[in-house]
N, C-alpha and C positions, 0 to 999 in steps of 0.2 A: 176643457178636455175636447170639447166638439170641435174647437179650432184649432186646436193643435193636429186632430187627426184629418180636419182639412186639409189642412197643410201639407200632409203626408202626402197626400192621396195629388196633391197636385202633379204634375208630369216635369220633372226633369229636363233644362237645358242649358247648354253651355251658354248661350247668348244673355240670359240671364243673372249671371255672373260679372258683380262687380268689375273694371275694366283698373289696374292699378294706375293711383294718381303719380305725382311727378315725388311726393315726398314719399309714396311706396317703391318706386323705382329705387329714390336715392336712399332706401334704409335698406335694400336686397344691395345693394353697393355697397353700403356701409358693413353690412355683414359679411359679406365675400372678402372683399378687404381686409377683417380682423381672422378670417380662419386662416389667410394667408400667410399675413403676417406672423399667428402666434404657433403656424407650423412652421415658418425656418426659425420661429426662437427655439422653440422647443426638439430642434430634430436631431440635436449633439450632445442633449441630456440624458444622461444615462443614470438607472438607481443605484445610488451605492447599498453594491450588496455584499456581506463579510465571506470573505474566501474562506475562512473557514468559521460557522455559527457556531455558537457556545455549546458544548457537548448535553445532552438531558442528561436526567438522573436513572441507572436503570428501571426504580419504578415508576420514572414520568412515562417511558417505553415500555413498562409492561400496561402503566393506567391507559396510554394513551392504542395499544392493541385491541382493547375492548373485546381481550380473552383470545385474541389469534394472534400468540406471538411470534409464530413463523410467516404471517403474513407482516407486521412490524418491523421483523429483523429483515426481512430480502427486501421491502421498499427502503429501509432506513442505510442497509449495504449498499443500493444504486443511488442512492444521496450521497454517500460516501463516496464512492468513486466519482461522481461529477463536482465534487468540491470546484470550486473556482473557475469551473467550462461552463457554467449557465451562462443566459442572457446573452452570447455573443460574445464572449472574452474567453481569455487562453491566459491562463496564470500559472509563473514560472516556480516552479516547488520551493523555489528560496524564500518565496511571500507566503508561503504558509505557515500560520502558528502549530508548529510540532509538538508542541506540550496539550493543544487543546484535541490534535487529531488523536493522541494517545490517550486522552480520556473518552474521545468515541469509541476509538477500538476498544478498554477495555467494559464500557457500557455496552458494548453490541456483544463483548464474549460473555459476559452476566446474563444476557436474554437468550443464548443459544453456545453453552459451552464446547460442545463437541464439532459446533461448524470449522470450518477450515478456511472459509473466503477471504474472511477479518485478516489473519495472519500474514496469508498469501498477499494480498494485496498491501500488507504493511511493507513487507520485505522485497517485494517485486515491484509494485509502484512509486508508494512515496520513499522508498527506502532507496533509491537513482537520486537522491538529490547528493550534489558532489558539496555539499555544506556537511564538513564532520559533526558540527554539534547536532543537526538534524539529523544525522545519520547514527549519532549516539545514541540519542534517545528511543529509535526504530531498536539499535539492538539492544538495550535497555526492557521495552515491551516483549519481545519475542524471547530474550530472557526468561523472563517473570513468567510468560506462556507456557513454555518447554520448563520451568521448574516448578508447574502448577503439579504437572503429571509427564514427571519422565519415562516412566517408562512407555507413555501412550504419542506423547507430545514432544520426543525425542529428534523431530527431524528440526522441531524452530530453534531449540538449544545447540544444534548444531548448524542451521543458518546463522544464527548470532554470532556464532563464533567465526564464521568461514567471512562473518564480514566484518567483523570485528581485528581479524588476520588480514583481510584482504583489501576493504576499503580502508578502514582507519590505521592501517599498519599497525597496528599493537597486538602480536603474536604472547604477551604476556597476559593480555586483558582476554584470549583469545585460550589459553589455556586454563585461564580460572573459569570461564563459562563452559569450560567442556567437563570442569568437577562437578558440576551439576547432575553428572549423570550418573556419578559413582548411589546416585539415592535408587537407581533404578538397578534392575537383575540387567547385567553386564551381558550375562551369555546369552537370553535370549534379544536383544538387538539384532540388529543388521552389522554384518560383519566392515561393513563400509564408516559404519559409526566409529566402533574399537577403534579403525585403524586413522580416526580424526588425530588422537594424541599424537601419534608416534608420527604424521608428516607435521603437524607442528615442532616436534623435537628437533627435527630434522631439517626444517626451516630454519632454527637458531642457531643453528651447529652440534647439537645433543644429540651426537650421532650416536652414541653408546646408547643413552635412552630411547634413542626410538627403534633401535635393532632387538633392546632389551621386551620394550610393547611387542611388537613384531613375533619374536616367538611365543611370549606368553600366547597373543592370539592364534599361534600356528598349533598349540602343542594342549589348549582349550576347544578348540574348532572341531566337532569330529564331523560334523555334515558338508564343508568345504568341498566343492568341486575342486578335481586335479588342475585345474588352471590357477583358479587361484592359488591352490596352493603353491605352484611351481611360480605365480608373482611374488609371493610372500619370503619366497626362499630367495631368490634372486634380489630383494630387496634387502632381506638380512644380509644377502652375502656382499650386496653394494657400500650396505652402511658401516660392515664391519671392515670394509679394507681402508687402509689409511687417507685422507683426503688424498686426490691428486695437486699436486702443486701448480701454479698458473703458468704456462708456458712450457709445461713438460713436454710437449709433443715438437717431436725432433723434425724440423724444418730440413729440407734438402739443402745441402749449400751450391749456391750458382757456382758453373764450373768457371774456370779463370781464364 
């Protein structure tokens, strides 16, 4: 102990400091050399990581909350949204597994039913993929959403539809999601809802039937501002006049 605390006590100097020999030279060489080298192997490897992880279970999201499941559900939503943009990559919606993002979304609606972000960003984000069958199964989800609670959840049963008509062309597929709604009180809706039927009718040529919606909602409506109502009437009276024929409109004839 006594020479150890000699030792301490001695004074500090560079000069004292071993001087590296020729084989310490060449192993600081040898080492430089390998960090060099194993960074350009290594500088084009990238982790494979899944664009989209396996969906939890909603109780693995509520165990793994540890009792704060609105702090769970808004980190596990910004997970969501950066699907496939970590690490420095840009991944195009068509490489996304659409059946397993559907089981996130309805795991995050179980943890917080009445949020609204899940939805949104089904229908507004990955629902822009121009892949119909991806684009099915978004209106598939927002389906199931809007006929959890129609009367409350009324606006996704009618994104579903409006893109069910719009992106997938199938104005048939577009008016059986809009039956969804007859489970909910019809009058108190938004009068913008009602009038979803009647431009679908009127999209397929069912021009009787959507004149026929049309007043039903004119002559049920009694809180209608005067404008609308003056569009509703000028619609009915559009729909009730007889199609115009293609090229009705009487061209000048050039003089001779």
């Amino acid at each position: 102990m006594k020479g150890l605390l000699s030792l301490l006590r001695r004074p500090f100097t560079w000069q004292k400091l071993p001087r590296p020999t020729a084989i310490g030279w060449l192993l600081m060489l040898l080492f430089a050399l390998h960090v060099i080298v194993w960074q350009t192997q290594v500088t084009n490897i990238r982790p494979r990581l899944d664009v989209v992880p396996p969906a939890p279970a909603a109780w693995e999201l509520r165990a793994a909350s540890f009792g704060d499941e609105q702090l769970a559900f808004r980190s596990r939503v910004l997970e969501l949204q950066s699907f496939g943009d970590t690490g420095g990559r840009a991944t195009p919606l068509s490489e996304y597994d659409y059946a397993e993002l559907v089981r996130w979304f309805e795991a995050l609606d179980k943890l917080d039913p009445k949020a609204r972000v899940v939805p949104t960003m089904a229908a507004f984000l990955y629902g822009q993929s121009s892949d119909d069958a991806q684009v099915r199964q978004i209106v598939g989800y927002l389906r199931r959403r809007g006929a959890a609670d129609p009367q409350r959840e009324y606006r996704w049963t009618a994104q579903a539809s409006m893109m069910a008509a719009h992106r997938l062309q199938d104005p048939a597929f577009a008016m059986e999601i809009l039956g969804d709604l007859k489970q909910a009180d019809m009058a108190r809706l938004p009068a913008w809802v009602r009038l979803l039927p009647a431009f679908l009718h009127a999209r397929v040529g069912e021009r009787e039937a959507a004149a026929d919606l049309l007043r039903a909602i004119l002559a049920t409506s009694k809180n209608l501002p005067e404008s609308e109502k003056r569009y509703l009437e000028s619609q009915i009276k559009q729909l009730s006049a007889p199609a115009a024929a293609a090229g009705s409109h009487d061209k000048a004839k050039p003089k001779p």
